[in-house]
SEPATOR-76278 format. One line per 5 residues: number of its first residue (from 1); for each residue x, y, z of N, C-alpha, C. Coordinates in steps of 0.02 Angstrom, whole numbers, padded with zeros to 5 digits. Example, Ala and Ser with C-alpha at 12.3 -4.5 7.8 and 13.67 -1.06 7.14 Angstrom:
BEGIN
1) 00660,-00284,00390,00615,-00225,00390,00660,-00165,00390 ~ 00642,-00112,00354,00684,-00053,00357,00645,00002,00394
This chain:
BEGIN
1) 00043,-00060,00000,00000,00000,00000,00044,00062,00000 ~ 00030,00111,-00046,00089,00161,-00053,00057,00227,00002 ~ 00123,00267,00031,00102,00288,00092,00114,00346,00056 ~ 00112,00380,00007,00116,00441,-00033,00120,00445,-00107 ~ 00111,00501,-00125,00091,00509,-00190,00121,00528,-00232
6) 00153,00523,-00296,00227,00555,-00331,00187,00585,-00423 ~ 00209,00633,-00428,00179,00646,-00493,00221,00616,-00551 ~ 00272,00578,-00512,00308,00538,-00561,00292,00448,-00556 ~ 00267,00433,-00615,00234,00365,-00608,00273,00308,-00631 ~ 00329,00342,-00679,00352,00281,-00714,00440,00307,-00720
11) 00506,00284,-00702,00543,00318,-00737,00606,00251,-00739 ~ 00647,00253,-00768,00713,00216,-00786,00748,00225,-00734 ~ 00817,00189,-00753,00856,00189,-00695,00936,00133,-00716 ~ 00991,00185,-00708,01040,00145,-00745,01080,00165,-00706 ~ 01153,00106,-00725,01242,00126,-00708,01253,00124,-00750
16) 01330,00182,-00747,01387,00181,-00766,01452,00193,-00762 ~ 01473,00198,-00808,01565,00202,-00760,01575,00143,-00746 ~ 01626,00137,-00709,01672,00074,-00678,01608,00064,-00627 ~ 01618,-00024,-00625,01568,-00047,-00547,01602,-00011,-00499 ~ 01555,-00027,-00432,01569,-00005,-00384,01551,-00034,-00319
21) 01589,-00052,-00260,01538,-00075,-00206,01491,-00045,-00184 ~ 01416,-00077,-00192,01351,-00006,-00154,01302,-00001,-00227 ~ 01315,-00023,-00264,01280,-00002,-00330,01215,-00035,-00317 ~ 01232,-00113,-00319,01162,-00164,-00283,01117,-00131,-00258 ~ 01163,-00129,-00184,01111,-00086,-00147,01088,-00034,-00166
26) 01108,00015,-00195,01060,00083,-00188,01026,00055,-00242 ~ 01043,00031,-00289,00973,-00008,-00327,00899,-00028,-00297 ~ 00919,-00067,-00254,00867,-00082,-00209,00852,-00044,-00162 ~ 00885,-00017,-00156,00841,00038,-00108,00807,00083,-00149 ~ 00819,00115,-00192,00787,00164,-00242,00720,00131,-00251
31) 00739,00058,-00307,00668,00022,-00319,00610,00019,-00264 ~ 00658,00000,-00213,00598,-00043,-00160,00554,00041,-00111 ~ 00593,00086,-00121,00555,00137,-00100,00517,00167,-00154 ~ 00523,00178,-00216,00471,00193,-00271,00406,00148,-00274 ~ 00443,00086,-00274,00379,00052,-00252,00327,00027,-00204
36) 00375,00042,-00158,00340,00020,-00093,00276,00090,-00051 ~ 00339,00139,-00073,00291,00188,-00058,00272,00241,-00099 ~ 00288,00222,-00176,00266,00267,-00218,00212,00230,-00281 ~ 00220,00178,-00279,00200,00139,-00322,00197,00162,-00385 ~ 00284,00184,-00393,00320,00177,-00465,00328,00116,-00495
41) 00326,00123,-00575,00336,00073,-00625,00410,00089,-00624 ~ 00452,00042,-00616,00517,00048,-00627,00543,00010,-00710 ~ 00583,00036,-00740,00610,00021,-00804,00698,00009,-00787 ~ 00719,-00042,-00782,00803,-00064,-00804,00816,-00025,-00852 ~ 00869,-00017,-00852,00921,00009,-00914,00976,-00035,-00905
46) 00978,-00074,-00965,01060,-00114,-00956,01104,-00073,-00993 ~ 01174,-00096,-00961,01228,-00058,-00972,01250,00028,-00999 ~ 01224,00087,-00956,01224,00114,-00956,01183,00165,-00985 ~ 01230,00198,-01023,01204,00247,-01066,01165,00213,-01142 ~ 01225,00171,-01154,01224,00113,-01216,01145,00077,-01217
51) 01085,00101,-01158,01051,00051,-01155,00995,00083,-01165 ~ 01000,00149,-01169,00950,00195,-01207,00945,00225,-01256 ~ 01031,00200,-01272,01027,00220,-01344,01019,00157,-01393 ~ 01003,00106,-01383,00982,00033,-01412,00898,00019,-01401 ~ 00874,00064,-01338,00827,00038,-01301,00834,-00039,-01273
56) 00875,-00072,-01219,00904,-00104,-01201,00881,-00112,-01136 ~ 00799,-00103,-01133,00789,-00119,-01070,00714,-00143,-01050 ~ 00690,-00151,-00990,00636,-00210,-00959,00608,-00185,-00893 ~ 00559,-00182,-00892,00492,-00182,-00810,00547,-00217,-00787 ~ 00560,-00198,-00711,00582,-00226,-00647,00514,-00264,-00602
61) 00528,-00318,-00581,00488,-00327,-00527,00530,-00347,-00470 ~ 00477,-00344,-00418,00529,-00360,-00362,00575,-00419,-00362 ~ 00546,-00452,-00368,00630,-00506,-00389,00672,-00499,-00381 ~ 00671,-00470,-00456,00736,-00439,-00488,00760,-00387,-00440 ~ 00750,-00347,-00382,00791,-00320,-00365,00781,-00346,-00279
66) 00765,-00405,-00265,00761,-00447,-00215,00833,-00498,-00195 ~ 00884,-00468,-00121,00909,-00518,-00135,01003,-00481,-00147 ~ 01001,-00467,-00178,01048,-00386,-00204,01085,-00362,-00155 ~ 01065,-00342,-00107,01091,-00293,-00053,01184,-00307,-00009 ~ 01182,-00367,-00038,01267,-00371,-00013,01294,-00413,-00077
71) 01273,-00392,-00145,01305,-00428,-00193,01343,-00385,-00230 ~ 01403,-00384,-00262,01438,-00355,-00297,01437,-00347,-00350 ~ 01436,-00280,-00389,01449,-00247,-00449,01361,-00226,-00464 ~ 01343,-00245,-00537,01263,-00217,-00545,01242,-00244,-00563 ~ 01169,-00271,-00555,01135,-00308,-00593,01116,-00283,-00669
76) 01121,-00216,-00686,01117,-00205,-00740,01161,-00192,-00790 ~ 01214,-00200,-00774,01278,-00207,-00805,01293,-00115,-00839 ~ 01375,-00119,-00835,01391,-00032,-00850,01418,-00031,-00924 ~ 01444,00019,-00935,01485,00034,-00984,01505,00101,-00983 ~ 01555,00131,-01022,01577,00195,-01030,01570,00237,-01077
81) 01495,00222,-01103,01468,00264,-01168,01456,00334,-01148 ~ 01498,00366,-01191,01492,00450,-01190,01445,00476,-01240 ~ 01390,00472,-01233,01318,00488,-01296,01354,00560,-01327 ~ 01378,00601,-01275,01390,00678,-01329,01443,00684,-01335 ~ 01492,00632,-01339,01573,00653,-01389,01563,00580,-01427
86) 01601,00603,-01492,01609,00544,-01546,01659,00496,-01519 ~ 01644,00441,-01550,01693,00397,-01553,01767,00405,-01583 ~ 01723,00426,-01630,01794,00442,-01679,01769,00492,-01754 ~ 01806,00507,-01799,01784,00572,-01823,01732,00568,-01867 ~ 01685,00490,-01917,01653,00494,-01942,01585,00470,-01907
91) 01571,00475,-01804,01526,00449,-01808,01496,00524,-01774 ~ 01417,00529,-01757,01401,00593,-01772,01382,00601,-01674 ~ 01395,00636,-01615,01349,00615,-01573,01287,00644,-01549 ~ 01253,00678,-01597,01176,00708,-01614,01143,00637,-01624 ~ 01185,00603,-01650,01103,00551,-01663,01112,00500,-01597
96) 01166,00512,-01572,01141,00431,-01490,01120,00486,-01451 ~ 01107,00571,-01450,01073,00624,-01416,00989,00578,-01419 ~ 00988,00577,-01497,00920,00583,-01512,00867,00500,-01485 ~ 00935,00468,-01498,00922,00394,-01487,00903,00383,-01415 ~ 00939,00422,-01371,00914,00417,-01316,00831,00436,-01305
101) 00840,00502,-01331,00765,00579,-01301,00704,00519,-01334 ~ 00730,00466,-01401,00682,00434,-01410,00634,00382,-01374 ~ 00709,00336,-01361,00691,00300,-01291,00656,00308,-01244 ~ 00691,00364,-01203,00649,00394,-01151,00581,00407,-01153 ~ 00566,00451,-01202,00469,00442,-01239,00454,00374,-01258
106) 00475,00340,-01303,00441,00287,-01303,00415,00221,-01224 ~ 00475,00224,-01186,00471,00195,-01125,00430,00214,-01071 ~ 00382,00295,-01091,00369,00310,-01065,00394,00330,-01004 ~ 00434,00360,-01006,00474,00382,-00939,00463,00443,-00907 ~ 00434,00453,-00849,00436,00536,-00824,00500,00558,-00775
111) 00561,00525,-00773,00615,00530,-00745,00648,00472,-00767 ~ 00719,00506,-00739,00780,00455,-00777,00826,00452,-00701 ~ 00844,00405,-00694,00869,00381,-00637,00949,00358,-00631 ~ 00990,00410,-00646,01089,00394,-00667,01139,00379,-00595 ~ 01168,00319,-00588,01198,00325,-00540,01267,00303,-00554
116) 01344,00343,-00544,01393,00357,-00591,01422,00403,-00567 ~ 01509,00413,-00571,01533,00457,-00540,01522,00501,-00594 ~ 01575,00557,-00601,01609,00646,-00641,01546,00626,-00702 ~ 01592,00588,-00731,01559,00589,-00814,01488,00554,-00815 ~ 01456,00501,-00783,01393,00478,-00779,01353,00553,-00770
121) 01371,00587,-00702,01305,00663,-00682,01322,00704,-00752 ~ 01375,00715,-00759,01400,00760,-00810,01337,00743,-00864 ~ 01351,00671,-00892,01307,00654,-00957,01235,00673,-00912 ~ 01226,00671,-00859,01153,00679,-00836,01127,00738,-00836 ~ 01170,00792,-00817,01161,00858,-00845,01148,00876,-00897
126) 01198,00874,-00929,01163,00881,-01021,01128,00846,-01053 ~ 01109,00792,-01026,01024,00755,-01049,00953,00795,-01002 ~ 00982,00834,-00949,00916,00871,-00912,00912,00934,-00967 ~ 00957,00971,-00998,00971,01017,-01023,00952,00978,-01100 ~ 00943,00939,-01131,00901,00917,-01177,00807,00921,-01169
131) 00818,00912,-01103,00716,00892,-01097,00703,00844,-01051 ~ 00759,00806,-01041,00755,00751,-00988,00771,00778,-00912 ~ 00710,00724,-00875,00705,00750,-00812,00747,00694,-00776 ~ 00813,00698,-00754,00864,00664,-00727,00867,00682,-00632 ~ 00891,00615,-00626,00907,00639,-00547,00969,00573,-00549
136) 01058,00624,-00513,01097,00592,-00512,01117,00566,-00450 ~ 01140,00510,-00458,01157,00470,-00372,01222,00463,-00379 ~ 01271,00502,-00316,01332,00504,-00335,01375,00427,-00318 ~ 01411,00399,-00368,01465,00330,-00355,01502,00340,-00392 ~ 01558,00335,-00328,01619,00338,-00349,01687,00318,-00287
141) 01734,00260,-00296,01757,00252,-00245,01805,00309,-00237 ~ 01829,00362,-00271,01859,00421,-00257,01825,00472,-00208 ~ 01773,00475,-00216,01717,00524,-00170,01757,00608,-00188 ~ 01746,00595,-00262,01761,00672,-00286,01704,00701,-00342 ~ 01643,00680,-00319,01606,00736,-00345,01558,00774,-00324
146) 01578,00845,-00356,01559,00905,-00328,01483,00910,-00305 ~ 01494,00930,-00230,01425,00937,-00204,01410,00888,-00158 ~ 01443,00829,-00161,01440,00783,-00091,01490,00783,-00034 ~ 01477,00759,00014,01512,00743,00077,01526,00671,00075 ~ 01494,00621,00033,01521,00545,00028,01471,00523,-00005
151) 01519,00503,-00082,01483,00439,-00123,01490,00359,-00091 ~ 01432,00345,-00112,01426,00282,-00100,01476,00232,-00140 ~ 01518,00199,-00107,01581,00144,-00142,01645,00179,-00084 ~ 01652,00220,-00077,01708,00256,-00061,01719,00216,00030 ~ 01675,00203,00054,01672,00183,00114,01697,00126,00119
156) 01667,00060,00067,01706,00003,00053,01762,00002,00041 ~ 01784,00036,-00018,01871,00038,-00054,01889,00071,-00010 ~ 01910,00089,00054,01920,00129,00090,01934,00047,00138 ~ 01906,00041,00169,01895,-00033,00216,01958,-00077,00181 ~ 01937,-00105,00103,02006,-00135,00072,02070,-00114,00080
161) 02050,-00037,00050,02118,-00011,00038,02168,-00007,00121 ~ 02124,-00004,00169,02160,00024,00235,02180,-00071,00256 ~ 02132,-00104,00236,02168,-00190,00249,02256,-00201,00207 ~ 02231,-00175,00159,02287,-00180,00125,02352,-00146,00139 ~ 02350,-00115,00157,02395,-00079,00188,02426,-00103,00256
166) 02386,-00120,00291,02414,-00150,00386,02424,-00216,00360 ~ 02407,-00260,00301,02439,-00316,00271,02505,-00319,00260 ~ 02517,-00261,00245,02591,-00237,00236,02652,-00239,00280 ~ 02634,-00220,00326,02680,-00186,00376,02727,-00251,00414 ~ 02692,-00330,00432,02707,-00376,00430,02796,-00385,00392
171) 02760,-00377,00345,02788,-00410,00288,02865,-00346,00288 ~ 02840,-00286,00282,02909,-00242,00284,02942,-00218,00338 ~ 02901,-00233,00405,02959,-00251,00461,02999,-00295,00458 ~ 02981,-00382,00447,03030,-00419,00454,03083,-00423,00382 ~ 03064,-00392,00360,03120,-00383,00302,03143,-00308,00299
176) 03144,-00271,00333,03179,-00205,00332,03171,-00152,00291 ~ 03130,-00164,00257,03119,-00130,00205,03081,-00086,00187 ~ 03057,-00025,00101,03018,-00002,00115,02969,-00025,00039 ~ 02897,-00011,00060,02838,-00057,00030,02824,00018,00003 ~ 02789,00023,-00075,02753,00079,-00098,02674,00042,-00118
181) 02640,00071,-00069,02573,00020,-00116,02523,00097,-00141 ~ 02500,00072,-00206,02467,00109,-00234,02391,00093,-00265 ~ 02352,00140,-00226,02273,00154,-00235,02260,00191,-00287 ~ 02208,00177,-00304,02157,00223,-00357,02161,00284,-00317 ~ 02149,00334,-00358,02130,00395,-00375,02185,00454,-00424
186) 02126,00463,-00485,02161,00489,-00538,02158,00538,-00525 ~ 02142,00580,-00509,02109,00646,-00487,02122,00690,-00418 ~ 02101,00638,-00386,02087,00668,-00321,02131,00618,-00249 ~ 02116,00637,-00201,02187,00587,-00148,02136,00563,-00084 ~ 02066,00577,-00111,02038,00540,-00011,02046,00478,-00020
191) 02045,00438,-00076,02045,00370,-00058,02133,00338,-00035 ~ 02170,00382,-00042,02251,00351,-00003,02267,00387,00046 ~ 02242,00453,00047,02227,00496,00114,02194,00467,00178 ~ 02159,00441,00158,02113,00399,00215,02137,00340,00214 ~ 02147,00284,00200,02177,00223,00196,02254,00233,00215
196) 02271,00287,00203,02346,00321,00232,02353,00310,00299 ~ 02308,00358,00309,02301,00357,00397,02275,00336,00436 ~ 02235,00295,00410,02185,00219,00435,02236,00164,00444 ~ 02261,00166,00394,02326,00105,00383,02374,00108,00404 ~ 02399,00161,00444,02495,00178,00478,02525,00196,00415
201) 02517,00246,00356,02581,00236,00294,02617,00302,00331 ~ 02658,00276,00315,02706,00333,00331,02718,00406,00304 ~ 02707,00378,00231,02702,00434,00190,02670,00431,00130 ~ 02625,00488,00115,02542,00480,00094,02583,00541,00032 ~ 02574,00499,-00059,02566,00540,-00092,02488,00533,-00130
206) 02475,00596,-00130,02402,00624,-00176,02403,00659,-00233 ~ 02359,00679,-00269,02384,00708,-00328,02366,00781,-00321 ~ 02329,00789,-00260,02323,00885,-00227,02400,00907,-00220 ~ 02455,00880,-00215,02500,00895,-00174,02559,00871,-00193 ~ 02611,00894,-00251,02649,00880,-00281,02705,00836,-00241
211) 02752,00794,-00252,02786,00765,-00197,02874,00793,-00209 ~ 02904,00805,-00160,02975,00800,-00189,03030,00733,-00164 ~ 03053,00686,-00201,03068,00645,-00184,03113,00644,-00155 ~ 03164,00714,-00135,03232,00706,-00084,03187,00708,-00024 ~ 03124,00760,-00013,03104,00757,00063,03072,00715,00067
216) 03040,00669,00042,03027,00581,00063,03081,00552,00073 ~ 03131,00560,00031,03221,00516,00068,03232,00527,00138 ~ 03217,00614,00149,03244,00629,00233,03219,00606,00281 ~ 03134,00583,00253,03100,00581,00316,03114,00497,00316 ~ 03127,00463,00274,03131,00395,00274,03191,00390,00313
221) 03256,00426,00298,03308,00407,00343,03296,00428,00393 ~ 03265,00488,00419,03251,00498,00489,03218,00444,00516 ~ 03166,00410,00495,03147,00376,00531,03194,00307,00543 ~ 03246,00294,00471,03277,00238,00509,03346,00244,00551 ~ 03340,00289,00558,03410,00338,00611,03384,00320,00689
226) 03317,00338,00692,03271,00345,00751,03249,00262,00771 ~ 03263,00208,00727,03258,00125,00756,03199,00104,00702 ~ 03172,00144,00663,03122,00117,00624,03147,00102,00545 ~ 03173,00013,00538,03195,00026,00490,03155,-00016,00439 ~ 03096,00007,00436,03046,00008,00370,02987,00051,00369
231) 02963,00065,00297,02907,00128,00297,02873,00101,00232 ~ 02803,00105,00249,02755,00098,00190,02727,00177,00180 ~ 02740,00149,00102,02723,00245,00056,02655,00237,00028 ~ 02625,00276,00029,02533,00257,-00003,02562,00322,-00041 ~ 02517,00278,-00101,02532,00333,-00159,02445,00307,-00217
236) 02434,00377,-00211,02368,00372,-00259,02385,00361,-00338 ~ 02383,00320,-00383,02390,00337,-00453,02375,00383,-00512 ~ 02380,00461,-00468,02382,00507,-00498,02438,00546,-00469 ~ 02459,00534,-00406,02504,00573,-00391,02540,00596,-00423 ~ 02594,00661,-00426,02653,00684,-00469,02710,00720,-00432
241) 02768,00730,-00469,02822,00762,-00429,02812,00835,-00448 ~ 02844,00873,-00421,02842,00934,-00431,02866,00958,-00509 ~ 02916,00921,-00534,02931,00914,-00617,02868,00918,-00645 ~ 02828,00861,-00627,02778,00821,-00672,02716,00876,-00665 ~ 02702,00929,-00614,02651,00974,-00613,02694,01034,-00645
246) 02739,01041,-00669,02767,01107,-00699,02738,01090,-00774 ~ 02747,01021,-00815,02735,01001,-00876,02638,01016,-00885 ~ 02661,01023,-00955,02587,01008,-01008,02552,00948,-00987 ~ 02497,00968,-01001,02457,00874,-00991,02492,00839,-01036 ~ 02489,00866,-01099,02520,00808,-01173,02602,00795,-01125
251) 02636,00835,-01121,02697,00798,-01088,02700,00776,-01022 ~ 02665,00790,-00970,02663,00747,-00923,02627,00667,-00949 ~ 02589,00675,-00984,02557,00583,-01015,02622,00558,-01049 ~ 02670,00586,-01081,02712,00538,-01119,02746,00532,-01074 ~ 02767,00569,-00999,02839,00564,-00969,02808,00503,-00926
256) 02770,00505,-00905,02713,00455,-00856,02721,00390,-00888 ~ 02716,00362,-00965,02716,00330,-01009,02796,00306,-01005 ~ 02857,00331,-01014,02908,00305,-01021,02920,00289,-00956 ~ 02917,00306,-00896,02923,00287,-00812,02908,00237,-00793 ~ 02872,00193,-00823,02870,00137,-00816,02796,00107,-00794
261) 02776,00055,-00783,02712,00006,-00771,02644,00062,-00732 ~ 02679,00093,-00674,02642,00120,-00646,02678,00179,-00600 ~ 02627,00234,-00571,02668,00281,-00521,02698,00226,-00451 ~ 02684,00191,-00427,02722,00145,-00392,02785,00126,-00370 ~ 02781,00101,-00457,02839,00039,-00484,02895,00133,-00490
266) 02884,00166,-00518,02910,00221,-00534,02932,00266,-00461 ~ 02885,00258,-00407,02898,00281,-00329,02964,00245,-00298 ~ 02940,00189,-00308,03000,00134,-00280,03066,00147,-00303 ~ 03076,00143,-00363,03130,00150,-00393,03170,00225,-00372 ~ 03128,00288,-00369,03158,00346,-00355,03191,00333,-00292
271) 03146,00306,-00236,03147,00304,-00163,03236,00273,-00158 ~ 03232,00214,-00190,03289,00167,-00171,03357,00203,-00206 ~ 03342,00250,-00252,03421,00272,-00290,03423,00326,-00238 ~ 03371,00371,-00197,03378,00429,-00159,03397,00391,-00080 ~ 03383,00331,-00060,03383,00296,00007,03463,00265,00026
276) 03461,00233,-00060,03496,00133,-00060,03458,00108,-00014 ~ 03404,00112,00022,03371,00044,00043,03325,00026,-00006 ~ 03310,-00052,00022,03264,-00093,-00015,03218,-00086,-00012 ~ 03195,-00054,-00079,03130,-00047,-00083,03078,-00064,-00137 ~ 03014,-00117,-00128,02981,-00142,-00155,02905,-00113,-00166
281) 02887,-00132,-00213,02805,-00078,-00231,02765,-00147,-00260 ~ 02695,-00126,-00255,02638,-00170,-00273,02570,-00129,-00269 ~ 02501,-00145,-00277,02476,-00124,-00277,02401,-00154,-00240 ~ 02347,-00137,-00210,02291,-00152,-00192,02270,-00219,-00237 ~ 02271,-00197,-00293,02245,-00254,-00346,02275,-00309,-00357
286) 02360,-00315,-00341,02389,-00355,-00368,02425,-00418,-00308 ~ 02371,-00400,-00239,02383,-00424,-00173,02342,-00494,-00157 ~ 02357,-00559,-00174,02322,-00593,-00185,02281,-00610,-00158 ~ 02278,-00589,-00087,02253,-00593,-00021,02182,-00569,-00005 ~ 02185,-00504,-00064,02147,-00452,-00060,02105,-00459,-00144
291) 02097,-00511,-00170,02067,-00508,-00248,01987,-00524,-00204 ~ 01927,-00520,-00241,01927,-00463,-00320,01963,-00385,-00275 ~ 01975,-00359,-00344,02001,-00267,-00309,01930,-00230,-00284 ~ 01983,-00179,-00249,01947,-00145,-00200,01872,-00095,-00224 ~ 01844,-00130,-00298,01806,-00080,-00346,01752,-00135,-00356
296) 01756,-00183,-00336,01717,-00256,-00369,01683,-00313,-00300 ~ 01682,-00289,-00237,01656,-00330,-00199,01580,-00300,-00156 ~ 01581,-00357,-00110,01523,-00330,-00063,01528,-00259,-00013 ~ 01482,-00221,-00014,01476,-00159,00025,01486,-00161,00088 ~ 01538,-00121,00122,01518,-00110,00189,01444,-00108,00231
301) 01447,-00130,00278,01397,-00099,00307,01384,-00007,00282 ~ 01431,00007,00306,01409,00101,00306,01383,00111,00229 ~ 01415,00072,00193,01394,00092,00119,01318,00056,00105 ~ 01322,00015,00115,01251,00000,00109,01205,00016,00133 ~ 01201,00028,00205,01162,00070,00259,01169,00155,00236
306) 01189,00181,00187,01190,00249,00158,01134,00235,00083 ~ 01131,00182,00064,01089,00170,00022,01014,00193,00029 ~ 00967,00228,00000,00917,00265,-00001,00877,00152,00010 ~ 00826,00180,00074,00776,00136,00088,00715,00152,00101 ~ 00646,00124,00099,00577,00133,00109,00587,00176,00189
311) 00629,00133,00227,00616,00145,00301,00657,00194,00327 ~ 00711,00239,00280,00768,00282,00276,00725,00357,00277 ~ 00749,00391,00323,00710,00470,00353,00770,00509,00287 ~ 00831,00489,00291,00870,00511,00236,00917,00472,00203 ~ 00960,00497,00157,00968,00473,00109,01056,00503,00092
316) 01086,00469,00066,01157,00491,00035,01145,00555,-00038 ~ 01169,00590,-00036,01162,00665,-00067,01156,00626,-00160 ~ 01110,00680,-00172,01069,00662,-00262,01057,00727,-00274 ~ 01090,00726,-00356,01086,00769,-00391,01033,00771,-00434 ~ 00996,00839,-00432,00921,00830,-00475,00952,00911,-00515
321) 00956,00867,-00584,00990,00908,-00640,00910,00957,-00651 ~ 00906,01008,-00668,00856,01071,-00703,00868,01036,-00769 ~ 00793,01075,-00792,00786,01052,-00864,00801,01120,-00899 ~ 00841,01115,-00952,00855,01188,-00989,00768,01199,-00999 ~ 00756,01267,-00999,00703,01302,-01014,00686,01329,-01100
């Protein structure tokens, strides 16, 4: 029996971007409160954007989103379709604009339902600014988009990433040594910032905050002057040196490119010619201990319990894009 009334009766509802832990859930939470107390028609969208521009999608019933709430990645599967930039120079992207606005009318849709970090709201914006009435749900295990206090995923990869790290320390005390492990974030640094200091690293590079690799040498020998003779470095995979923020984007990507596998493998190596100690690098993903990676499992509690529910007074922060006028 629905306990209120919505002038929206029917609307879609998709991912995209990279999975994320929490996606499930806020799935189900979204559904099961539209329906439970709105008695919305819910519409799937598979794999993203790609799934309205195919029309690639199906009525939900409860079932289907029964069940979900601590399972990993999406039931509707993602992709990284950018509807308003081309592929490449002979394909046009006015017509997957149009392919969508079609969809959407034909499906009868009175809202569109995007949940997706930067570029998912982004595309959600300029589909509200087409005619479409969008509302964005922020995911992203970076927790860098503008206007929230915490996306949903970020809480989980956060939990991994900080395991991964005190996994460490074991291992580079009794061998003396120093460990570089490196987290996601291209952009932005809460996710090694926090797992930094959740985890004991010693020394936390981000990509806010250029690094210089002699004053990581000093503080490393200070500390093994002082009886501590090993240090784990958290380093986000965007980080840069102070060189690398003086350069162009086009030449910081090629210099990044010849440095080798990863910022890591490239950390390590500086560390040990500026140290001579032994020093070894790896990464979250490549910890066998710790597979699937920190982007692909079950939700925290906190992350899931942030998931929008029937019985939830509130809700994790949503973006409700304006319609151009």
């Amino acid at each position: 029996m629905a306990e209120n009334h919505s002038v929206t009766k029917r609307f879609g509802i998709l991912t995209a971007g990279g999975d994320c832990p929490g996606l499930n859930a806020a799935i189900r939470g979204v559904c099961r409160a539209a329906r439970d107390r709105y008695e919305m028609e819910i519409v799937g969208i598979s794999n993203g954007f790609r799934g309205l521009i195919y029309e690639d999608a199906r009525v939900l019933k409860p079932e289907d989103y029964s069940g979900i709430l601590t399972l990993g990645g999406t039931i509707f599967g993602s992709s990284r379709e950018k509807p308003f930039v081309a592929a490449d120079k002979d394909e046009d992207p006015s017509e997957k604009v149009s392919a969508i606005k079609e969809t959407y009318i034909k499906l009868g849709l009175d809202c569109l339902v995007v949940m997706g970090g930067n570029g998912t709201n982004t595309t959600g914006f300029k589909l509200s600014r087409e005619g479409l009435n969008v509302i964005g749900l922020p995911k992203t295990i970076d927790n860098d988009i503008f206007g929230t206090d915490r996306t949903f995923g970020f809480d989980s990869a956060l939990a991994i990433g900080t395991e991964a790290i005190d996994r460490l320390h074991t291992t580079a005390r009794s061998h003396s040594r120093i460990i570089v492990i490196e987290l996601m974030g291209h952009k932005a640094g809460w996710l090694s910032l926090y797992a930094g200091v959740a985890g004991g690293g010693d020394v936390i590079l981000i990509p806010e905050i250029p690094y210089d690799i002699k004053a990581i040498g000093r503080h490393i020998e200070k500390r093994t002057k002082s009886g501590k003779a090993f240090s784990i470095v958290v380093v986000a995979e965007g980080a840069m040196s102070i060189k690398e923020a003086e350069m162009e984007k086009k030449d910081r990507k090629k210099y990044r490119l010849e440095c080798g596998p990863s910022i890591a493998y490239r950390i390590a190596k500086e560390i040990e010619e500026e140290t001579g100690m032994e020093t070894r690098a790896t990464t979250a993903f490549l910890l066998p201990a710790l597979e699937p990676p920190p982007r692909n499992f079950s939700p925290t509690a906190n992350t899931a319990e942030w998931s929008p529910s029937p019985e939830a007074t509130s809700a994790p922060s949503t973006l409700a894009f304006p319609k151009a006028k």
